[in-house]
C-alpha positions as CSV (number, residue, x, y, z in Angstrom):
1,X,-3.1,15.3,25.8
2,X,0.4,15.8,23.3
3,X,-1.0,17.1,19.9
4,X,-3.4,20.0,19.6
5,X,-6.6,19.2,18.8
6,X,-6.7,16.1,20.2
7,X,-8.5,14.6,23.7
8,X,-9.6,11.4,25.2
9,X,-12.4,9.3,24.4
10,X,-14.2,6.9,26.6
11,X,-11.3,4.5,26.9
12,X,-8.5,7.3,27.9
13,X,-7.3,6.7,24.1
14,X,-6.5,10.4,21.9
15,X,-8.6,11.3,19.0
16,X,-8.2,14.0,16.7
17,X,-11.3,16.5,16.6
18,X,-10.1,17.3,12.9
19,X,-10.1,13.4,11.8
20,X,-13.7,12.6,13.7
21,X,-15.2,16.3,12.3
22,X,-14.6,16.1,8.8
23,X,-14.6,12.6,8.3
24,X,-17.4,11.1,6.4
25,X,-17.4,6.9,7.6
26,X,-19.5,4.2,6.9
27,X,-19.6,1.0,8.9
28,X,-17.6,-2.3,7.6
29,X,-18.0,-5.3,9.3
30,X,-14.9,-7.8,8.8
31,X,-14.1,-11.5,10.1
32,X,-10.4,-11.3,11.5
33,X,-9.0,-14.8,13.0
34,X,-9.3,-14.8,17.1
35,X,-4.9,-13.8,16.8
36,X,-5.1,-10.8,14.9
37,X,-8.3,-9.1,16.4
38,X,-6.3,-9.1,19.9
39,X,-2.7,-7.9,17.9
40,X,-4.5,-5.3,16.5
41,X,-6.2,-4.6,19.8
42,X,-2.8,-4.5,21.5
43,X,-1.2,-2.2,18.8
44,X,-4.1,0.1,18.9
45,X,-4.0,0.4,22.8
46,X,-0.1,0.7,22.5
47,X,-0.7,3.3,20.0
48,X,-3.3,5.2,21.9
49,X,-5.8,4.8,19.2
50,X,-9.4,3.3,18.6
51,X,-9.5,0.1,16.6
52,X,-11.2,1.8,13.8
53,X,-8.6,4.9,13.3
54,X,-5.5,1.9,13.6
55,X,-7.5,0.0,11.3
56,X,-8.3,2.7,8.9
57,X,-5.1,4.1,8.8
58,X,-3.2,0.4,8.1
59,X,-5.8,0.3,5.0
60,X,-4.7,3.6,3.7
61,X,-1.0,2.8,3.8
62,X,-1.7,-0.5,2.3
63,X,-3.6,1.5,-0.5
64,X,-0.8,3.9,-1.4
65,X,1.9,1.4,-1.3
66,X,0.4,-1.0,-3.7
67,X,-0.8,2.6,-5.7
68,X,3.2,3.2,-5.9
69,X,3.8,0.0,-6.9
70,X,2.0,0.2,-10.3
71,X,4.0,1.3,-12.5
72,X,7.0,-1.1,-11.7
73,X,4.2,-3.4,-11.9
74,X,3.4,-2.4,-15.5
75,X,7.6,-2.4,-16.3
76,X,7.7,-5.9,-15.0
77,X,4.5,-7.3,-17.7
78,X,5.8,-4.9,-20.2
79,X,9.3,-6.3,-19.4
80,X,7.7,-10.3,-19.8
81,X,5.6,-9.6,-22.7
82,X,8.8,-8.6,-24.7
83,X,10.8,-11.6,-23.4
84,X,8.3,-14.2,-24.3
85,X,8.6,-12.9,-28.0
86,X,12.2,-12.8,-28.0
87,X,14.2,-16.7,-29.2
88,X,18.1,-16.2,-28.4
89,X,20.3,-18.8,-29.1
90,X,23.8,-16.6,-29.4
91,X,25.3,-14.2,-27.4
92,X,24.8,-12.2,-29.9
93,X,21.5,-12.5,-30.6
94,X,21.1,-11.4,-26.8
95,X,22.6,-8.5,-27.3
96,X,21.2,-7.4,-29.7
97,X,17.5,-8.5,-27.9
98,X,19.1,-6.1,-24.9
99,X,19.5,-2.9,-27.3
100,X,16.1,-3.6,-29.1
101,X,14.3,-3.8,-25.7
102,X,16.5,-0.7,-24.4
103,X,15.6,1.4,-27.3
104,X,11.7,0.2,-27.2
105,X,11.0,0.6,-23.9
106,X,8.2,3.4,-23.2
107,X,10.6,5.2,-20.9
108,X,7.5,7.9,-19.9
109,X,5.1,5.4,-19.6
110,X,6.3,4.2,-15.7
């Protein structure tokens, strides 16, 4: 079996009593292309897991990642907002554009 609280299902695959106890899930149906439904098929068999937990568990980590990416997000528009005002023609003038945009930038906003 490996981890506590865990045992087979129907297929021989382990599933964690705590994950299908206190779950609450609701149905989704998706259309996948013919190539991925048999990858993800494969990994989830190579992974010893249901479709659904592989599935749902790709969607969280996809969730948090672009989550963490938000505020470099917001940097990057802050950062283009500012350029698109700024009109260098000198050296100069650009670094003086730098300092202002260093000294402006909402440092506790990201």
């Amino acid at each position: 079996m490996g981890r506590k609280n865990e045992s087979p299902n129907r297929q021989g695959r382990k599933r964690s009593h705590a994950t299908r106890a206190s779950r609450d899930v609701r149905p989704a149906a998706i259309s996948l292309p013919p190539p991925l439904v048999k990858a993800v098929n494969r990994l989830a068999r190579q992974q010893h897991h249901t479709t659904s937990e592989l599935v749902h568990e790709v969607l969280r980590r996809c969730i948090r990642d672009v989550e963490a990416d938000a505020p470099w997000r917001r940097a990057v528009a802050y950062d283009r907002k500012k350029a698109k005002a700024l009109v260098v023609r000198t050296d100069d003038e650009l670094e003086d554009a730098i300092n202002d945009i260093v000294n402006d930038y909402p440092h506790g906003a990201a």
